[in-house]
C-alpha positions as CSV (number, residue, x, y, z in Angstrom):
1,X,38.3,8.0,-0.4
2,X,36.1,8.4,-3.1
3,X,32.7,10.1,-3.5
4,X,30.5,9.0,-5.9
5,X,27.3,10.4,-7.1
6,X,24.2,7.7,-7.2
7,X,21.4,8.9,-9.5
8,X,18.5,7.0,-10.0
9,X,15.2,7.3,-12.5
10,X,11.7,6.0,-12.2
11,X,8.7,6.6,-14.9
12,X,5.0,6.2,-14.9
13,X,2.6,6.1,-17.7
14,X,-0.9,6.3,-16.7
15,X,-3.9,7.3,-18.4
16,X,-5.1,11.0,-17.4
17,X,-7.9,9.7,-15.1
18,X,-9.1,10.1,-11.7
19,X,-9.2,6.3,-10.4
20,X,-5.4,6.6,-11.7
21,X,-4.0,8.8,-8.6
22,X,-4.0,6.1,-6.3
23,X,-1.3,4.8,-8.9
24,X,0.4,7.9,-8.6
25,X,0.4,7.8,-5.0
26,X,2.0,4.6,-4.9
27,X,4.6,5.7,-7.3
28,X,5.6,8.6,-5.1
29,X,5.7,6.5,-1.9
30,X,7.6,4.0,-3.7
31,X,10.3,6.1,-4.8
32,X,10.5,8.3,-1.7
33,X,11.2,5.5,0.5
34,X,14.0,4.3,-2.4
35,X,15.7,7.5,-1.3
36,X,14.7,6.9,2.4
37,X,12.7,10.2,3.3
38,X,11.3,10.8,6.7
39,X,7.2,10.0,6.6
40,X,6.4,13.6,6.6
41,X,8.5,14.4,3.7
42,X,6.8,10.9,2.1
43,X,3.3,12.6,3.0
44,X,4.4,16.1,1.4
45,X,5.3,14.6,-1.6
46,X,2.2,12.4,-2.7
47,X,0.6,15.6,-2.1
48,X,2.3,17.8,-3.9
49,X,2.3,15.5,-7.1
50,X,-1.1,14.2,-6.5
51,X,-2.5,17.8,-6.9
52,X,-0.1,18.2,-9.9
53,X,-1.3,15.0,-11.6
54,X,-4.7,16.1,-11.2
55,X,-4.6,19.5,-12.8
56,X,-3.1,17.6,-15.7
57,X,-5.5,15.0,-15.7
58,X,-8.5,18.0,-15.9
59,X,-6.6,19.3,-18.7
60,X,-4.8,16.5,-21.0
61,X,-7.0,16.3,-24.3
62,X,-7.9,13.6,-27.1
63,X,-8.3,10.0,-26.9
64,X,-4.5,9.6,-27.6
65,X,-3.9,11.6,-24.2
66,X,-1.6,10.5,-21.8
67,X,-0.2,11.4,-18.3
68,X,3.7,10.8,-17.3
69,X,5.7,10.8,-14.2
70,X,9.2,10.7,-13.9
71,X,11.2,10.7,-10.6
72,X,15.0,11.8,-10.6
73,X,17.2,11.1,-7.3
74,X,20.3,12.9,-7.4
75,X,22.5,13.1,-4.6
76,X,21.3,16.8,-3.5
77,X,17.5,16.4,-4.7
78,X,14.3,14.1,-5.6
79,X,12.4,15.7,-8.4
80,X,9.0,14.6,-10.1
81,X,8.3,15.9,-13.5
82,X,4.6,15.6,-14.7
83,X,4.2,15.7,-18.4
84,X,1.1,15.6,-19.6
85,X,-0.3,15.8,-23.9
86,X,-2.8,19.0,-23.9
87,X,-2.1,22.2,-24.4
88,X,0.7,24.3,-22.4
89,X,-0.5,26.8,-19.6
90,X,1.0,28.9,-17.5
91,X,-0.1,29.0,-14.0
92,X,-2.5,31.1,-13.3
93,X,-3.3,33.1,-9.6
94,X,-6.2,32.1,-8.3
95,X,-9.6,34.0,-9.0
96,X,-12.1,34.0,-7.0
97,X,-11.0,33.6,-2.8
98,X,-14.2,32.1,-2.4
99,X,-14.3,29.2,-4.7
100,X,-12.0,26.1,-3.4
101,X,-10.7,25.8,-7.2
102,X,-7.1,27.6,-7.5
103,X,-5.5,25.7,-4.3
104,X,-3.0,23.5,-6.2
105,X,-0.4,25.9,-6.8
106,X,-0.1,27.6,-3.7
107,X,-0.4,24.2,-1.9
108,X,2.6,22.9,-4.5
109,X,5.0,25.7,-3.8
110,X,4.0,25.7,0.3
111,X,4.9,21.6,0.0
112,X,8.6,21.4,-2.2
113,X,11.2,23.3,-2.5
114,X,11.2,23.8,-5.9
115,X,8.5,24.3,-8.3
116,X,8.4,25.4,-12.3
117,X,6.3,25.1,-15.1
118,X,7.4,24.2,-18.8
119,X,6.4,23.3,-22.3
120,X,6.8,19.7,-22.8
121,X,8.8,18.5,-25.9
122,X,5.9,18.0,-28.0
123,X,3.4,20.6,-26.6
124,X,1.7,20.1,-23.2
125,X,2.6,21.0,-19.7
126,X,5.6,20.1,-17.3
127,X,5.4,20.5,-13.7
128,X,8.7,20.3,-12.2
129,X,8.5,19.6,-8.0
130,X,11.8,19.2,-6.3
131,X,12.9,18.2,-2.8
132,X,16.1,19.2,-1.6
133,X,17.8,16.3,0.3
134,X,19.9,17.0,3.3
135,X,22.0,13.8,3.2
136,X,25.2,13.0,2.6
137,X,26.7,11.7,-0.7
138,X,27.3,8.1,0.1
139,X,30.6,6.9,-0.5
140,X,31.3,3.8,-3.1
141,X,32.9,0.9,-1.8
């Protein structure tokens, strides 16, 4: 028998505004049911890349600016890599307890598995969100 390894790639390009996460949504749902995820897992995932997608929406600059979304499916993983054009930031804890800005990290890492923060190639900011899959590498016939 051999055991293959099936990877797969998705990307979006969207413009960094707010009427543009419903397209992100449906990117995410897209994908995760491509790699057949439970609904809860589905639901954990727009979230987590919804919030991400948003933070770099608030901080992608110029006109030129741009938001991008790749997915990766490996055999032991789903990641989603936002990229967006500003300026690179390391995440930051939140402030102020009593404000309801600061949520997004916390909420990221509590949702996926994995979670880090990059410069993009070029400048900007990468969020890396990974799912670790408990399936089975599928055999080639």
């Amino acid at each position: 028998m051999t055991i293959a390894r099936r990877d797969y790639n998705w990307v979006l390009r969207i413009r960094p505004q707010t009427a543009e996460l419903v397209q992100v949504r449906r990117f995410v749902e897209q994908v995760a049911r491509e790699a057949e995820l439970q609904v809860e897992k589905i639901f954990d995932l727009k979230v987590a890349v919804s919030e991400a997608a948003a933070n770099a929406m608030e901080h992608a600059c110029g006109e030129e600016a741009s938001l991008e979304i790749e997915a990766r499916l490996e055999s032991e993983r789903l990641t989603f890599l936002v990229t967006d054009t500003g300026f690179f930031r390391p995440p930051c804890p939140p402030r102020d307890k009593l404000t309801n800005r600061g949520l997004g990290l916390p909420l990221m890492v509590a949702l996926m598995d994995e979670v880090s923060f990059s410069r993009a190639p070029g400048g900007g900011t990468r969020v890396s969100l990974s799912l670790l899959l408990d399936r089975p590498t599928q055999p080639v016939h």
